[in-house]
C-alpha positions as CSV (number, residue, x, y, z in Angstrom):
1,X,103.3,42.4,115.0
2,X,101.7,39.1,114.6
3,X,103.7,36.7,117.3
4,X,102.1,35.1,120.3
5,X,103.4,37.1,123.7
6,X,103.1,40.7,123.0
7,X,104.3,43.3,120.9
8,X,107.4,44.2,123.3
9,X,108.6,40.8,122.7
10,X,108.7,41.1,118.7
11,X,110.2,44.5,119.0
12,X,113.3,43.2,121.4
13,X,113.3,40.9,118.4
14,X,113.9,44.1,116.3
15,X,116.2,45.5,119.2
16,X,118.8,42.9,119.0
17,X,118.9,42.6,115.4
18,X,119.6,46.6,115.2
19,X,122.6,45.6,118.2
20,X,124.2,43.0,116.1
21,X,123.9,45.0,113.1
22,X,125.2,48.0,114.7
23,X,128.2,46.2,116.5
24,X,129.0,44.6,112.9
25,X,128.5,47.6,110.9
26,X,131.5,49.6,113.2
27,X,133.6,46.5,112.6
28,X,133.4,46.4,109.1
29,X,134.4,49.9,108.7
30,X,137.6,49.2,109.5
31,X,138.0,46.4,107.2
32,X,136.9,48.3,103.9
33,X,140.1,49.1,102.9
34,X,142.2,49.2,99.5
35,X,143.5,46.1,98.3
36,X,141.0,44.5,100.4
37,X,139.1,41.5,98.9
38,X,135.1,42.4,98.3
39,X,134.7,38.9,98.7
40,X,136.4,39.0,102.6
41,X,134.3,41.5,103.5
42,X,130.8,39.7,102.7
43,X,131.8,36.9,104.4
44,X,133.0,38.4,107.4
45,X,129.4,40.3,107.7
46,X,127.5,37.3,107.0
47,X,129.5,35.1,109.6
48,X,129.8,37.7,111.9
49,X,125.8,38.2,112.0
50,X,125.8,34.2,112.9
51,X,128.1,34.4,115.3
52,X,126.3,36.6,117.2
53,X,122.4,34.6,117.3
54,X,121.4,36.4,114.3
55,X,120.9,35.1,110.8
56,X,121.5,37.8,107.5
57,X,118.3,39.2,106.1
58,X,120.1,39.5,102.6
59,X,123.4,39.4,101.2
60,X,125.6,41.8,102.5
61,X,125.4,44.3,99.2
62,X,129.0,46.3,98.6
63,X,128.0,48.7,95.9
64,X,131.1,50.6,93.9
65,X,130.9,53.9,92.8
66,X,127.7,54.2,90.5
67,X,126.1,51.1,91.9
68,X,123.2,51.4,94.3
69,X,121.9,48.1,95.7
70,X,121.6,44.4,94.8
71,X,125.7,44.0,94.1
72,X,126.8,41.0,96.4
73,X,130.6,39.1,95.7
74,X,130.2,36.1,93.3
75,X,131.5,32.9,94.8
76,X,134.9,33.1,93.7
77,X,135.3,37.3,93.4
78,X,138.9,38.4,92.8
79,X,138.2,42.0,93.3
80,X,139.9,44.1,95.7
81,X,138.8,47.6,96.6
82,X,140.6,50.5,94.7
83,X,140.1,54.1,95.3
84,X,136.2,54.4,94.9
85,X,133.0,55.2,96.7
86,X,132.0,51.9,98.6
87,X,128.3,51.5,100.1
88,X,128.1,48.6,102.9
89,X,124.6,47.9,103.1
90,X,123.7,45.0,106.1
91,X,120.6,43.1,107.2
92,X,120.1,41.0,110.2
93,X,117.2,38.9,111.4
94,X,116.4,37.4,114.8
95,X,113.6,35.3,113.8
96,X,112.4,36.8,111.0
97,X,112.5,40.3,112.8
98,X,114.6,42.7,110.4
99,X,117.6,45.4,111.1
100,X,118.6,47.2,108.2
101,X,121.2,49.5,107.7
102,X,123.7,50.9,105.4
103,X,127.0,53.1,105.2
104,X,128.6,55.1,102.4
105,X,133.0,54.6,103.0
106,X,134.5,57.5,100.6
107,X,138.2,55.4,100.1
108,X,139.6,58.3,97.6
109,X,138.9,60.7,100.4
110,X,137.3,63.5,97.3
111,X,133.3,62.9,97.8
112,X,133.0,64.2,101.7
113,X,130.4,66.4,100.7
114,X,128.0,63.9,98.5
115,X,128.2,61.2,101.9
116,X,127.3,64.2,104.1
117,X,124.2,64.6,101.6
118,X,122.6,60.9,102.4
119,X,124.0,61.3,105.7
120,X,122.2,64.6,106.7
121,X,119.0,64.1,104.8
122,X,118.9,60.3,106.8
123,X,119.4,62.3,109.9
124,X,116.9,65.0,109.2
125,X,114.5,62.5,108.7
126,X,114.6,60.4,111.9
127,X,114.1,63.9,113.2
128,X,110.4,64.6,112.1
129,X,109.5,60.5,112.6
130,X,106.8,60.5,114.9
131,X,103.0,58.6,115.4
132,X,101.2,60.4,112.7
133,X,103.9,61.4,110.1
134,X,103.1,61.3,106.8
135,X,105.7,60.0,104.4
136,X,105.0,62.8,102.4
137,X,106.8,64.5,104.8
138,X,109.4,62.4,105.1
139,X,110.5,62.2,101.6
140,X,109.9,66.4,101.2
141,X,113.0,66.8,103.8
142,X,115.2,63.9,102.3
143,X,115.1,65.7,99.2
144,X,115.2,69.2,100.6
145,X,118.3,68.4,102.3
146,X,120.1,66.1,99.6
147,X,119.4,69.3,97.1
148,X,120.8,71.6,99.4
149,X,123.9,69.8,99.5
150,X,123.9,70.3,95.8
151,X,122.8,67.1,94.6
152,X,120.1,64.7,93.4
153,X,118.3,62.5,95.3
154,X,117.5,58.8,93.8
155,X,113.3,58.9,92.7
156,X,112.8,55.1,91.9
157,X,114.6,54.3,95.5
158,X,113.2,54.3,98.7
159,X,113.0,53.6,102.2
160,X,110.5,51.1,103.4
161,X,108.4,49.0,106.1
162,X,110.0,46.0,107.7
163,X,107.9,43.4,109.0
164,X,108.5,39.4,109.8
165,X,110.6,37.8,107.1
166,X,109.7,40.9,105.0
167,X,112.7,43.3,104.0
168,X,110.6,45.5,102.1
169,X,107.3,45.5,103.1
170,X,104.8,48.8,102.9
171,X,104.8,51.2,103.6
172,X,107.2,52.9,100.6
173,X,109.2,56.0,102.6
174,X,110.4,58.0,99.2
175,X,113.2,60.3,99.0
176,X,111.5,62.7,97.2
177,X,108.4,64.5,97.9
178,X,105.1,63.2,96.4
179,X,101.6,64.2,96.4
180,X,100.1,61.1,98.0
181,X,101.3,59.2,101.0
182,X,100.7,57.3,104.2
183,X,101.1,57.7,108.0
184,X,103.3,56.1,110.3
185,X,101.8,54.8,113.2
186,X,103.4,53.8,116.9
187,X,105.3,50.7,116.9
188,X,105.1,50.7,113.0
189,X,109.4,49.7,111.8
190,X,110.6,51.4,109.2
191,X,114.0,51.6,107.5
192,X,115.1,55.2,106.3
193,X,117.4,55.2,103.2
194,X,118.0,58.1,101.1
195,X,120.0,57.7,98.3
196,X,122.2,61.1,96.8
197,X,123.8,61.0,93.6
198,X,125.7,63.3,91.0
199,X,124.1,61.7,88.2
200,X,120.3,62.2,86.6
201,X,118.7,61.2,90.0
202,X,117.4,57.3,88.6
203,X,118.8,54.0,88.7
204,X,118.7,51.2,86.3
205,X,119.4,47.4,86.5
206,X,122.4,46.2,84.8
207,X,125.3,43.6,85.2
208,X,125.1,40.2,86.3
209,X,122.8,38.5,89.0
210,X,124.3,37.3,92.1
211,X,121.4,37.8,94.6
212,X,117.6,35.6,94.0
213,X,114.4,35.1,96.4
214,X,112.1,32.5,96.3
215,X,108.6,34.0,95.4
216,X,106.4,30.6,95.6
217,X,107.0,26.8,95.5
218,X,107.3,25.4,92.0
219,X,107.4,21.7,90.6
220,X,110.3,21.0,89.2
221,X,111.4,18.0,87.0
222,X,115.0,18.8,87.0
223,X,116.3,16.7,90.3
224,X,119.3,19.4,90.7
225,X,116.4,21.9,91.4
226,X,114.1,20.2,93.5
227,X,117.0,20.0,95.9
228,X,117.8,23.4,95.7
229,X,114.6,24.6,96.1
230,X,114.3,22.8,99.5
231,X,117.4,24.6,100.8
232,X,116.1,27.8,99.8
233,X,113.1,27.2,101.4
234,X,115.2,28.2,104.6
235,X,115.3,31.5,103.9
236,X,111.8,32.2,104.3
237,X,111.2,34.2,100.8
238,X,114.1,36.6,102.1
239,X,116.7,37.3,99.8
240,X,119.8,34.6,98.8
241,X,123.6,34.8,97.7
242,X,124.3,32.6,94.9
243,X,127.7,32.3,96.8
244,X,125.8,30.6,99.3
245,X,124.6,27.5,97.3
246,X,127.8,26.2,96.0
247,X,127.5,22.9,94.4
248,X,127.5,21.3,90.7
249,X,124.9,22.6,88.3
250,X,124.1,25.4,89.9
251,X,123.3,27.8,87.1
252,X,121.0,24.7,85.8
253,X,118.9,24.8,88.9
254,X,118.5,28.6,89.5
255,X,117.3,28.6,85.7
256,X,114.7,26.0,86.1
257,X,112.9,27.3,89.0
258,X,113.6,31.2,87.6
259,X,111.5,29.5,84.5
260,X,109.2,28.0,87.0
261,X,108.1,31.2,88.5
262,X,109.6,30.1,91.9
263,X,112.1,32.7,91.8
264,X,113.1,36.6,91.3
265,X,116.1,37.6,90.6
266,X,118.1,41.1,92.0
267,X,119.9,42.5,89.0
268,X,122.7,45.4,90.5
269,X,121.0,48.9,90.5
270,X,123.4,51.7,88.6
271,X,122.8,55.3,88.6
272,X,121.5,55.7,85.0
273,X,124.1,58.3,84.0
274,X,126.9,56.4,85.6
275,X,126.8,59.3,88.4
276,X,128.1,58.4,91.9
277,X,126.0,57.8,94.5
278,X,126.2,57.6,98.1
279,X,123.7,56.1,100.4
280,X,122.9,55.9,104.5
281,X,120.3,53.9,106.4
282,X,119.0,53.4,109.8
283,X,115.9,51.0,111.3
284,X,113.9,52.4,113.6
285,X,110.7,51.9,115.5
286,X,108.1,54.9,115.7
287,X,107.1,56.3,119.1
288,X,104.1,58.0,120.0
289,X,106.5,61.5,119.9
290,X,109.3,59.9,118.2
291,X,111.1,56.9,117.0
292,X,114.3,54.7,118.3
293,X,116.8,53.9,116.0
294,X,118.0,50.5,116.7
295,X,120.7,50.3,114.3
296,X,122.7,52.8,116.0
C-alpha cells in the first residue's frame, strides 16, 4: 500500500476496479455464445474496461476446454465458439490497483457439475479468509471441496497477491494443501482461483504465444524494436496482447527484445492429459474478521 494519502484511498482504487470488472464480467456472459467470434469478445472486454476509467491488467484470457490460462485471440482470430467449456478470465486496473476475476460458461450444457467444483471450492474459501489465515488453510478447503465434487484440483496453479502494477505478486494461495505457508494479514488483496479438472491435476505450456510482459529495459539495435519497446513501456511490466501492437515487423521486434532479455513470454497453459478444466475467481480484500470481495 505504498501511495501517498492513505490506505483507504489505494483500496477505493481496488474497489472500483472490482466494480468495472464485475459490471463487465455480467455483460460478457451474455455474449459468450456459439458461433460467436473469440476475437469479439476480447475486444469488447478490453474496450469495455476503458470505457469505464479503467485500463485492462492483462489480456482478456478465453481458455477452451483443456486450456487453463494465458490463451488471448490473435490479431486476426477467425474462431467462433462451438459447443465447449469456455473460461472468461478479466483484469482491470485503476492506476495500477488490480481486480481480477474469472468465470467458467459450460456452452454444451454436460459439465454442470465440474463448474460447481471451482465454483464451490472459490466460495468455500472466501469463507475462512480472515486477518490471520494461513494459506495452508486456504488451499486444504479448495482441494477438499474440488475432491468432493469428484475431481482434481490444478497443483502447479494458484491464487495469488495483487499489489500495484503487479498481477501476481506473493503471496502464492495454492489449491491444494501444503505443508508450509503464509498468513494473510488485514488489508492484504488477494485473488482466489481454484482451478478443477477431469484430467491428471497439472498443466503444461503448449501452442502458440499471443500474450508477453516486459521484464527490464534492453538496448536494442533493431530500430523496429526500440520503438516497440517504448510503447510497451506503457504497460508498466503488466502483461500485453500481441493483438494490441499491430504494425509491420512485428514478430521481428518481439524476437529481438525476447533475445534481449527485456521480455517473457505467456505460452497457453493445457491440462496435461488433455482433461477439461473449469476455473472461478474473485479479488478480495482481507478484514480483520473477514474479507470483501470486490469483484462481485
Amino acid at each position: 500500500m505504498e501511495e501517498e494519502g492513505g490506505i483507504e484511498r489505494v483500496l477505493d482504487k481496488y474497489r472500483k476496479a472490482g466494480r468495472i470488472l464485475a459490471e463487465i464480467r455480467e455483460e460478457v456472459l451474455a455474449k459468450v455464445k456459439e458461433e460467436v467470434l473469440l476475437l469479439e469478445v476480447a475486444e469488447f472486454v478490453e474496450k469495455s474496461i476503458r470505457e469505464r476509467g479503467g485500463e485492462p491488467a492483462f489480456p482478456c484470457n478465453i481458455s477452451l476446454n483443456e486450456e487453463a490460462a494465458h490463451a488471448t485471440p490473435s490479431m486476426a482470430d477467425t474462431r467462433v465458439f462451438g459447443n465447449e467449456l469456455v473460461k472468461i478470465d478479466i483484469g482491470v486496473h485503476v492506476d495500477g490497483y488490480i481486480g481480477d476475476s474469472a468465470v467458467t460458461v459450460d456452452l454444451s450444457g454436460e459439465h454442470e457439475e465440474l463448474v460447481r467444483a471451482s465454483e464451490a471450492a472459490l466460495n468455500e474459501a472466501i469463507q475462512i479468509i480472515r486477518d490471520g489465515v494461513s494459506t495452508v488453510e486456504i488451499g486444504e478447503v479448495i482441494e477438499r471441496t474440488i475432491r468432493a465434487h469428484g475431481y482434481k484440483p490444478i497443483v502447479n496453479l494458484s491464487g495469488h497477491g495483487l499489489a500495484r502494477y503487479n498481477s501476481h505478486a506473493p503471496p502464492t494461495i495454492p489449491n491444494v494443501r501444503y505443508e508450509h505457508g503464509v498468513l494473510l494479514r488485514e488489508n492484504d488483496v488477494v485473488a482466489i482461483e481454484p482451478f478443477a479438472t477431469g484430467g491428471v491435476g497439472k498443466v503444461v505450456e503448449s501452442g502458440t504465444v499471443e500474450i508477453y510482459g516486459l521484464i527490464k529495459a534492453k538496448p536494442v539495435r533493431v530500430p523496429e524494436a526500440k520503438k516497440l519497446l517504448e510503447e510497451i513501456k506503457t504497460y508498466q511490466g503488466l502483461p500485453f496482447a500481441r493483438r494490441w501492437l499491430p504494425r509491420e515487423r512485428l514478430d521481428l521486434a518481439l524476437r529481438s527484445l525476447k533475445n534481449a532479455g527485456a521480455l517473457r513470454e505467456y505460452p497457453v497453459l493445457r491440462e496435461e492429459d488433455k482433461g477439461l478444466i473449469s476455473q472461478a475467481e474473485h479479488t478480495v480484500i482481507v478484514t480483520k474478521d473477514g474479507c470483501e470481495v470486490t469483484t462481485k
